[in-house]
N, C-alpha and C positions, 0 to 999 in steps of 0.2 A: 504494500500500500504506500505509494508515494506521496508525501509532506513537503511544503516547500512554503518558506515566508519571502515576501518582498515589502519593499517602503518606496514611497511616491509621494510627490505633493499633494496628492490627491488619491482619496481608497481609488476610486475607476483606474488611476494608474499605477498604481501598487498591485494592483487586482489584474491589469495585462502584461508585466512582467513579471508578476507569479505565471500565468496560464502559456505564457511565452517560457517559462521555465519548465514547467512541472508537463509540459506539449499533451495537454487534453483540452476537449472541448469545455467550456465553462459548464454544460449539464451534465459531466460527470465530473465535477467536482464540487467540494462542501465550501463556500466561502467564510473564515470569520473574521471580523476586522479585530485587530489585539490595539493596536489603537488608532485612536480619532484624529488628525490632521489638527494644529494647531499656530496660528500667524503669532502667536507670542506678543512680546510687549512691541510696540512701533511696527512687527511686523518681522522682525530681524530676534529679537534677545530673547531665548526662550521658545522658538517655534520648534514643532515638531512633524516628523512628518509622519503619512502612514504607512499601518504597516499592518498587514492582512495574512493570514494563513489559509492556503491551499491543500484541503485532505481530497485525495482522489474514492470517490465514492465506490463500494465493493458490491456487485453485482449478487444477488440472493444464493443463484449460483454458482458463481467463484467461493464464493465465501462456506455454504456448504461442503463445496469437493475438498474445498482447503481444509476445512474442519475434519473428515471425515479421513481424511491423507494423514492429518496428524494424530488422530487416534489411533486409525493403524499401526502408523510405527512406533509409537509407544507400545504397543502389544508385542512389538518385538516382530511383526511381519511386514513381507515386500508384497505389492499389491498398486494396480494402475485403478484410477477412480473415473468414469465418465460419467458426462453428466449433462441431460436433456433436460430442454425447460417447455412447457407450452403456459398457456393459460390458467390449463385444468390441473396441470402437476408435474413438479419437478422432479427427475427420477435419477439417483443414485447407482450406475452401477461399478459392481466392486470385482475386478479379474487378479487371479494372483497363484500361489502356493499355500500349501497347509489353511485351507480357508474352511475347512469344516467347523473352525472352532468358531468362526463370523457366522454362523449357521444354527450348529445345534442340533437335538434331538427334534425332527419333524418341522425345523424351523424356528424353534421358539426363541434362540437368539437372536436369530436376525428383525425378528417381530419386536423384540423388546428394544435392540438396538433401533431399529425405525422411528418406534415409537418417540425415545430421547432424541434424536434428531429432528423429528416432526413439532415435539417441544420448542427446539431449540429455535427452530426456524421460523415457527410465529410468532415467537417473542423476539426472536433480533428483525423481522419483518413483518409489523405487526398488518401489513397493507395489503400481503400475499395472501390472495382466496383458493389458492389452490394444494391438492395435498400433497406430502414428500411419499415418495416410495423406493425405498432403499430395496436394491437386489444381489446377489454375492453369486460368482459362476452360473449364471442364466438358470438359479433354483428358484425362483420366483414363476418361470415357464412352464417348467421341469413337472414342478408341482401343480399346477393349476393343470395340467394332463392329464398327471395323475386320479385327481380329484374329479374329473370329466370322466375317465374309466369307472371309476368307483360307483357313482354317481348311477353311471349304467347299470352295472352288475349288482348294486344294492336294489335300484328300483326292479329288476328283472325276481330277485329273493321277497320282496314286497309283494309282487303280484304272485308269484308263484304258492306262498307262503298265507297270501291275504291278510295278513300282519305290518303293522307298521315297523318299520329298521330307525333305528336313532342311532345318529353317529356321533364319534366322540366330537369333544368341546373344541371349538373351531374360533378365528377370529372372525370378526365382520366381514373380510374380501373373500375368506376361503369359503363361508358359507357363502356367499354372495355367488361363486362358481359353481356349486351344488346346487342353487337355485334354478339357474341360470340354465345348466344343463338337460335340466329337467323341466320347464316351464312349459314347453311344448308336447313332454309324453302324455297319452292320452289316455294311462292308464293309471299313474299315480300322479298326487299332488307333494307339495312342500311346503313346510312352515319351521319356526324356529322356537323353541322353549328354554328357558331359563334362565339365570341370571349372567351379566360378564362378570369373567372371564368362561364363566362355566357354562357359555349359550349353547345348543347345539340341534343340527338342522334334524327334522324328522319327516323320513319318508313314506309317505300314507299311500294306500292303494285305492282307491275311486271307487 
């Protein structure tokens, strides 16, 4: 993030040889005046001039991948981070070595890891309406496949069985795929029961 002060008889020109320095357009940067231009006594004894601080403003995005680069190598792993933005959600992904451990039993790591970064990110961007989704060697895909199989061969024991199947305790997007999968069979339905963390999707036969 680059900082840079200049002074001028005037902030507007103290303010174009910072932007002349710091070589960004004035809308990615943060202006603040440190001080006020002053003619002193007669004009001459005691004037001061100004002198303004230029912070180059960090993109939601940069500033995430940067974050999530430096928690990884605290962990003591190597690991490239890329990183999409649209409107709807900025997406995290994470390619590397020994990354099971960014993962977890069925996920659960990387769900709680998203989660503090999804914190993180509305509170240093409190303007951003869209959500983070963190992913680690394309298991975010991997899984939502999985869950689309499942999905089938449960509701096929549903009908077979004329008994409802309840799957284990899910977050919101993975039951959101089990929904999703299913919305169209024309043989069972889907709903969700219980409490978070402990919700989970239930397959009913029609």
């Amino acid at each position: 993030m680059k900082v840079v002060e200049a002074t001028g008889r005037t902030v507007e020109e103290a303010t174009q040889k910072a932007l002349a320095e710091i070589d960004l357009p004035i809308e990615r940067v943060k202006v603040e005046v440190v001080t006020e231009p002053s003619a002193g006594l007669f004009g001459l004894i005691g004037s001061k001039q100004a002198r303004v601080r230029l912070t180059e403003k960090i993109s939601p995005a940069l500033f995430m991948c940067d974050f999530l680069e430096q928690m990884i190598a605290r962990m003591g792993l190597t690991a490239e981070v890329e990183v999409e933005q649209t409107e709807e959600i900025l997406k995290l992904s994470v390619n590397g070595s020994k990354m099971g451990i960014l993962i977890g039993k069925r996920g659960q790591t990387l769900n709680a890891l998203q989660y503090l970064l999804s914190v993180i990110y509305h509170k240093k961007f409190p303007g951003q309406d869209g959500r983070l989704l963190l992913d680690v060697e394309n298991y975010r895909e991997k899984r939502e496949e999985t869950l689309r199989t499942l999905a089938q061969n449960l509701a096929k024991k549903a009908v077979r069985t004329q008994r409802e199947v309840v799957l284990e305790p899910m977050t919101p997007q993975e039951r959101r795929i089990i929904h999703t999968a299913l919305q169209e069979h024309t043989s069972v339905t889907t709903y969700s029961q219980g409490s978070e963390p402990y919700r989970k999707v239930v397959i009913a036969p029609k």
